[in-house]
N, C-alpha and C positions, 0 to 999 in steps of 0.2 A: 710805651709799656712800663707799667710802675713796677718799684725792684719787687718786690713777694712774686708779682708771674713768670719773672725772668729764671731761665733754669740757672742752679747753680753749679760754678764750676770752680773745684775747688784745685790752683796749680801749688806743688813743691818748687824748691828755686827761683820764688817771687823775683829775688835782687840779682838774677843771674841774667846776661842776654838777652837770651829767648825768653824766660819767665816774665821777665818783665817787660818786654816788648809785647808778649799775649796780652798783658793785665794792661797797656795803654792802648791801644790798638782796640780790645775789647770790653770794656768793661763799663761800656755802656746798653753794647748789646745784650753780656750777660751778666748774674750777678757771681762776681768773682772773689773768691776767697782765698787769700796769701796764708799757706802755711806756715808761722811764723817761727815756729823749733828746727833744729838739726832734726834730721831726720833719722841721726843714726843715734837717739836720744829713744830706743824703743817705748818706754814705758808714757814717756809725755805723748807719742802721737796715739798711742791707745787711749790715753784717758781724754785728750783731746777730741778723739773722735764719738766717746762716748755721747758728746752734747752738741754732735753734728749732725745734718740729714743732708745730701747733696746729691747730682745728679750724673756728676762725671769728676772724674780725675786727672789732671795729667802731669806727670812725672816727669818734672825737668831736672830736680835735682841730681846733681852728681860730682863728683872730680873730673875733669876735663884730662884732654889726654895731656897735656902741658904738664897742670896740676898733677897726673896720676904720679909720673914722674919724680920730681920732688917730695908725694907722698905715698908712696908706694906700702907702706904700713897697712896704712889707710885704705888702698882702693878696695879692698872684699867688704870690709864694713860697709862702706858709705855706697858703692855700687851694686854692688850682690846684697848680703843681708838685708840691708837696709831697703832691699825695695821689693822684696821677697817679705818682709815683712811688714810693709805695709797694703799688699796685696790679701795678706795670709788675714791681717787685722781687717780689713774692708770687707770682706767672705764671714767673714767669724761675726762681725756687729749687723750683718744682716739688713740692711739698710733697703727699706720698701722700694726708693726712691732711682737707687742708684744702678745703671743702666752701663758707663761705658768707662775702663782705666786704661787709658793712654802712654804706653811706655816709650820715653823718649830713646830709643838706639842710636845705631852711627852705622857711618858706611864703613866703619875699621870693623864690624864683624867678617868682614868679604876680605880682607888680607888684601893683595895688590892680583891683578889680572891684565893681562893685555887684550882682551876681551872687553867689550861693554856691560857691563853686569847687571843679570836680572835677578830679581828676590829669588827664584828658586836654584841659584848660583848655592855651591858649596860654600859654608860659612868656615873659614878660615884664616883668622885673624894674626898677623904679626907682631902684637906690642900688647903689654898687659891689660892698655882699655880697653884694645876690641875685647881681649879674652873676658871682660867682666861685662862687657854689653852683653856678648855672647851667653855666660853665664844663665843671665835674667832671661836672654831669650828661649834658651833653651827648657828651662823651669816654665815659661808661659805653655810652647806649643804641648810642651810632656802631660800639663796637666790644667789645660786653659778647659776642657772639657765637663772638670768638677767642679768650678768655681759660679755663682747666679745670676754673673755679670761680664760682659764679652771684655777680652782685651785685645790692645791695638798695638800693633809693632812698627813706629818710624824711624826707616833706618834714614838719619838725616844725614845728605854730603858736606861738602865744605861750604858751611854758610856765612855771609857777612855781613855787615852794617855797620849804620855808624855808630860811632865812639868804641866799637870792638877792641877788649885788652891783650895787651901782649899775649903770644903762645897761640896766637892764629895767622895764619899765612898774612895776611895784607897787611896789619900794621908791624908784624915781625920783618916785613921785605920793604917795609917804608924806612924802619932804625935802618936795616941792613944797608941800603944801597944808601941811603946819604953817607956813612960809615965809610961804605968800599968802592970800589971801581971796579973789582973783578966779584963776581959772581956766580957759586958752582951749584953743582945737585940741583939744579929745576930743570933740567933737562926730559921730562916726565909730563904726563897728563895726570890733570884734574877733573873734579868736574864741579863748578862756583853756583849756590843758588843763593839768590838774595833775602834777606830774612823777610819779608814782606811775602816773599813767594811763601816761604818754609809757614808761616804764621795761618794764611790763607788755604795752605795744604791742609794743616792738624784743625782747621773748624770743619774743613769737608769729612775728616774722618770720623771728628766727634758727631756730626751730623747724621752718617750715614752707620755709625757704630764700626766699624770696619774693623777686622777682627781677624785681617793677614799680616804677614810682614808686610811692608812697601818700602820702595825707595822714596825720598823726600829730596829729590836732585832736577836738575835743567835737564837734564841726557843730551847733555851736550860736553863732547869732551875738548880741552883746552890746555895746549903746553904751557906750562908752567914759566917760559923762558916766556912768549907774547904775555903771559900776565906780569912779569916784573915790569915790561915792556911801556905796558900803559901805567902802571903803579910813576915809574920813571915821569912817566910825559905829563901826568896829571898834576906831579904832587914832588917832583925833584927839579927833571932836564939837566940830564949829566951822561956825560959818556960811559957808559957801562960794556963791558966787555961779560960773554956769558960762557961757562965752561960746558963742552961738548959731552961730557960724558952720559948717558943714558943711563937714568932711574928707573924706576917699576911705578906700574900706572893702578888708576883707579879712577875709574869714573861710569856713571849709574844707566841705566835704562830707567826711563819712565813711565813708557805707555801704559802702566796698571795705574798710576796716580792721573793721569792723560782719562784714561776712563772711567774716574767718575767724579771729572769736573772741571781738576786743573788744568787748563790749557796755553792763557800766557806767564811766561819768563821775562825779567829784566833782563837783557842783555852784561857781556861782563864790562863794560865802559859803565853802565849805569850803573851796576853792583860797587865799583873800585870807587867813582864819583863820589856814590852816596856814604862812603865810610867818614866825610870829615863835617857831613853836615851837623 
């Protein structure tokens, strides 16, 4: 397939993780377009779009919850406005072409449950990221209705791979446990999808236009204490000692992403593996 047939897809947050993980993984299949401004630079991504035509979007750009943290100023911009306004921009330039805008969510819209969690779970968020995930989702479902082009809600779990930077669970418990010997608060479940899984999910949805929340998780939940556990065996072997005390959980149901397509998961030995390849 030469590039001119290949649809285009144009991702925000090229140089991030997932953005960049999409654009090597894909980008033969389609023709892929790195957004290359801040996105919270209003007036550049309008006039940039002005001399675009494309066929899907997906929106990875963001502050991470790490990032939110240390930029807390920041997170309504860069998370709310900014992707509120590129939504509002893409509807208003009218684009013959373009068919489906992919908003990248998180499972911190769901706050913690002891419960397995389905999309149609109370969105309930505890920490100022989910509140701004939240935000954007809430703006989609209230008025996803007037816009000429469907959008898609992935609410993504705890995802990993390798070379992953600090302020994510696995190389944050890899500094950790070389550091210490006692180890507290992971007394809790998760739920780990490997980025390959998460990457595989968002084409089924560009594919199929899909145009609900989903979750973007294994639906498999997993104490937090067995995951330092193998983190330890893979990539330390040290006596670790683990604090008893009981956290609050979160971890996803799947079967709506199960029905329409995805069906294998890496395992979490092969997710933890694959972080240092």
């Amino acid at each position: 397939m030469n590039k001119a047939s290949k649809k285009k897809i144009v991702i925000t947050g090229g140089k991030g993780l997932l953005g960049s993980k999409f654009y090597i993984k894909y980008k033969k299949q389609y023709n892929i377009i790195r957004y290359p401004n801040r996105i919270e630079h209003f007036s550049k991504f309008q006039k940039w779009l002005k001399k675009k035509n494309f066929d899907y979007l997906i929106h990875f750009a963001a502050l991470t919850k790490s990032e939110s943290i240390k930029r807390k100023k920041s997170l309504n911009l860069i998370n709310v406005k900014s992707t509120l306004n590129l939504i509002k921009s893409i509807d208003k330039r009218n684009m013959r072409d373009f068919k489906y805008f992919l908003f990248i969510s998180s499972s911190h819209v769901y706050g913690t449950s002891s419960k397995q969690i389905k999309e149609n779970f109370k969105t309930s968020p505890n920490n100022p990221y989910g509140v701004s995930k939240k935000k954007v989702e809430d703006f989609i479902l209230k008025n996803r209705n007037r816009f000429k082009f469907k959008i898609g809600i992935a609410r993504v779990f705890n995802s990993t791979g390798p070379k992953q930077k600090l302020g994510n669970f696995v190389p944050d418990m890899i500094k950790k446990i070389r550091k210490n010997s006692f180890i507290d608060n992971v007394n809790q479940y998760r739920d780990f999808i490997h980025i390959d899984d998460v990457m595989e999910s968002l084409v089924l949805l560009i594919k199929k236009k899909f145009n609900r929340p989903i979750n973007i998780s294994s639906g498999k939940k997993i104490n937090l204490i067995r995951v330092c556990k193998i983190i330890n065996q893979t990539y330390i072997k040290k006596k670790i000692i683990y604090g008893k005390t009981r956290g609050k959980d979160l971890y996803g149901d799947n079967k709506l992403l199960k029905s329409i397509g995805k069906i294998k998961f890496k395992n979490i030995r092969q997710i933890i593996k694959s972080y240092k390849k």
